[in-house]
C-alpha positions in Angstrom: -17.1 33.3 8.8 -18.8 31.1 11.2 -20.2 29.0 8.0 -16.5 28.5 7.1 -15.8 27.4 9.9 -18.0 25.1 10.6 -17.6 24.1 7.2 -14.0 22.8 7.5 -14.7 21.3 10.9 -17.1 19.5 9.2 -14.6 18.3 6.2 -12.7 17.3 8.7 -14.5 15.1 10.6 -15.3 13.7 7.4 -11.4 12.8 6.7 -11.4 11.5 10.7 -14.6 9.4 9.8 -13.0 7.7 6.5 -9.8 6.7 8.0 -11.2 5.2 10.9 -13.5 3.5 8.7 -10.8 2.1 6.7 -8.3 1.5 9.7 -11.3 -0.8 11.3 -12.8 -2.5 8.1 -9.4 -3.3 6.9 -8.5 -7.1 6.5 -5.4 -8.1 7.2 -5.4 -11.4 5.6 -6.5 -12.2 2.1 -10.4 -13.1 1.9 -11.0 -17.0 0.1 -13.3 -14.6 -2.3 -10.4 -12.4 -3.1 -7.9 -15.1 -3.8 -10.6 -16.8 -6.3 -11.4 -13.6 -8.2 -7.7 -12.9 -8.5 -7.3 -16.5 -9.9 -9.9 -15.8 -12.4 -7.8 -12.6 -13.6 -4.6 -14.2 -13.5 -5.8 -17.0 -15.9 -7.5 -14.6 -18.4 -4.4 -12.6 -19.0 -2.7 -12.3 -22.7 -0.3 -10.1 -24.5 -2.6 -7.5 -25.6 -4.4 -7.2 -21.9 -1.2 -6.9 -20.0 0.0 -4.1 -22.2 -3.5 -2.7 -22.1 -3.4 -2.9 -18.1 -0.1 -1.6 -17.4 -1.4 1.8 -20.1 -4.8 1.9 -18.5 -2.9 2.2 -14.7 -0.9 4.8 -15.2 -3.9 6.9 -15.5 -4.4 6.8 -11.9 -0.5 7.5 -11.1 -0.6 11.6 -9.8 2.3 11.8 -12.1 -0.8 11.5 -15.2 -3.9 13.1 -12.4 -1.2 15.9 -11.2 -0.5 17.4 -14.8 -4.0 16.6 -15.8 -5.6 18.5 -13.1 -3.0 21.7 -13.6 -4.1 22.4 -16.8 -7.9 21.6 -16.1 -7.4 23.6 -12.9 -6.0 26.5 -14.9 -8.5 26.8 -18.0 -11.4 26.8 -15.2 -9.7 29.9 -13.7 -9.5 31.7 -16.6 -13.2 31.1 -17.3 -14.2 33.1 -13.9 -14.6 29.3 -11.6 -12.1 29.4 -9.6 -13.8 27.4 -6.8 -14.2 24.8 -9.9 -10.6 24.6 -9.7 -9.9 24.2 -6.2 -12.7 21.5 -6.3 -10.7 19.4 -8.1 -7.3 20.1 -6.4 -8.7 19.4 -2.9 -10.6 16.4 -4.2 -7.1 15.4 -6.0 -5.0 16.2 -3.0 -6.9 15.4 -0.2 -7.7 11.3 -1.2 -4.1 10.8 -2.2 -2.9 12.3 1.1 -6.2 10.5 2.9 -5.1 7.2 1.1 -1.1 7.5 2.4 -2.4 8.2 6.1 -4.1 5.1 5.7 -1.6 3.1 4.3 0.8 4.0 6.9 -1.6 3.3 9.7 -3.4 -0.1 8.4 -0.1 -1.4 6.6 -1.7 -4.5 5.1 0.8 -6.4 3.1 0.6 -7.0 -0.8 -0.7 -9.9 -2.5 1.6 -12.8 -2.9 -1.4 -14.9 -4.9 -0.3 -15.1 -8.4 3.0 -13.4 -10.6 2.5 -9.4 -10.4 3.3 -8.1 -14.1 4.7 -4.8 -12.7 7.3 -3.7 -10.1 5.4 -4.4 -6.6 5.1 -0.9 -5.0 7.0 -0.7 -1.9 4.0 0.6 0.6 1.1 -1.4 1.9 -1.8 -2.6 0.2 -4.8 -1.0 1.9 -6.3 1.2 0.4 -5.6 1.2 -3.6 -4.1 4.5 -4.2 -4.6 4.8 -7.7 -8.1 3.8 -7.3 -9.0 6.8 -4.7 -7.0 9.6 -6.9 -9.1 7.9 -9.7 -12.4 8.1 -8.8 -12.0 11.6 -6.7 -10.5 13.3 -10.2 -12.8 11.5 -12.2 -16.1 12.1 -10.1 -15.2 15.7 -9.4 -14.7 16.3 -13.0 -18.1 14.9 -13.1 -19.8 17.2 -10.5 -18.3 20.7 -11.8 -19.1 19.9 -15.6 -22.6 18.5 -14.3 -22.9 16.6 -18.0 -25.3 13.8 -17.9 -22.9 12.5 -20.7 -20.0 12.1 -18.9 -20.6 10.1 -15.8 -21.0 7.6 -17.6 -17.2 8.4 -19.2 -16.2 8.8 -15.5 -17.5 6.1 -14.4 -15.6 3.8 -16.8 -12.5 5.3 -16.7 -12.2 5.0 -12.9 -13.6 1.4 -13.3 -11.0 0.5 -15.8 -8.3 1.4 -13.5 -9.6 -0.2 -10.4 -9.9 -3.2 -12.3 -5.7 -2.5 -13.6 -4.6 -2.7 -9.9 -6.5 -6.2 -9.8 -5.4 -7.8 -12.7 -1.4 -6.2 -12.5 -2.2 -8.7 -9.0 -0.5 -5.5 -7.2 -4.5 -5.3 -5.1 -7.2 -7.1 -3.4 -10.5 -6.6 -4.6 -11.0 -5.0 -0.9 -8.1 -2.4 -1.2 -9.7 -1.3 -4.4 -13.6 -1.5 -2.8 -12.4 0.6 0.1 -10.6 3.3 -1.8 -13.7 3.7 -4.4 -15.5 4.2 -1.6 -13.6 6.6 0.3 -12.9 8.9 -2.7 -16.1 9.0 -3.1 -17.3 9.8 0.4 -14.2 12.7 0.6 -15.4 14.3 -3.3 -18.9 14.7 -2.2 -18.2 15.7 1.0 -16.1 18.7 -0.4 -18.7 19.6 -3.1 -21.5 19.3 -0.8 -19.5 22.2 1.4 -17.8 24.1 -1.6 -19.9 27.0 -1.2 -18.6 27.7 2.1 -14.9 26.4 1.1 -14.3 28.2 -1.5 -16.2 31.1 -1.8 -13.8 34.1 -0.9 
């Protein structure tokens, strides 16, 4: 009992540390780097890429992760790894609700650099949602199946959609930087302390 305890305290102190951290590294105005990378994407679009992007970015929407990690949670638990499954939830769960907090509290505004080629989400820029639900369902997936041959696959995928929120122009390069890194920091955190978190 005192493990678990300790255990949570310690998760959350992690989720204390990456909000601060993202609440205090946040810029508020667009970097001269970020506006010239976000040039370069702008003039490399074409038919095919914009339809590819607007697919690809969906994938890190929870209305694709949500669904996804039901039925992933669900075949886990029938195989006997239960604490698999709530792996994935909390890593899920706990980086979009990490990411909102921090969106509410920072409240950087959107780009207004080049033409966005989908609706402009109505909440702030900083952190990139989709990127942080990305790369925590992606590199928890990772840690339970423990495959050599699928980080790479993980990897990508939550690559490919960081990369979406860029070129869509709906990002900075920073919102998507920070919320890579905080998913990540929040998934290893909880696997690092499953034992303790899970275990019944």
């Amino acid at each position: 009992m005192v493990s678990r305890t300790k255990s949570w305290g310690a998760l959350l102190a992690s989720a204390i540390v990456i909000l601060l951290a993202l609440r205090y590294t946040a810029p508020h105005l667009p970097i001269p780097w970020e506006t010239s990378l976000m040039g370069r994407l702008s003039d490399a679009r074409t038919v095919g890429l914009d339809r590819a992007m607007l697919a690809v970015t969906w994938l890190g929407s929870l209305f694709v992760l949500v669904p996804a990690a039901l039925i992933i949670g669900i075949r886990l638990a029938r195989r006997g790894q239960k604490n698999q499954a709530r792996l994935l939830a909390s890593a899920l769960f706990g980086a979009a609700l990490l990411g909102r907090i921090a969106k509410w509290w920072i409240e950087r505004p959107r780009p207004d650099v080049h033409t966005w080629l989908s609706s402009l989400p109505v909440d702030s820029s900083y952190p990139s949602l989709h990127t942080m639900q990305a790369v925590a369902f992606f590199l928890a997936l990772a840690l339970i199946f423990g495959k050599k041959s699928y980080w790479p696959i993980a990897f990508v995928m939550a690559t490919v959609i960081a990369i979406s929120r860029l070129y869509l122009q709906v990002h900075f390069p920073t919102d998507v930087i920070a919320g890579m890194l905080a998913a990540a920091v929040w998934t290893l955190t909880l696997y690092k302390l499953r034992g303790a978190l899970f275990e019944k």
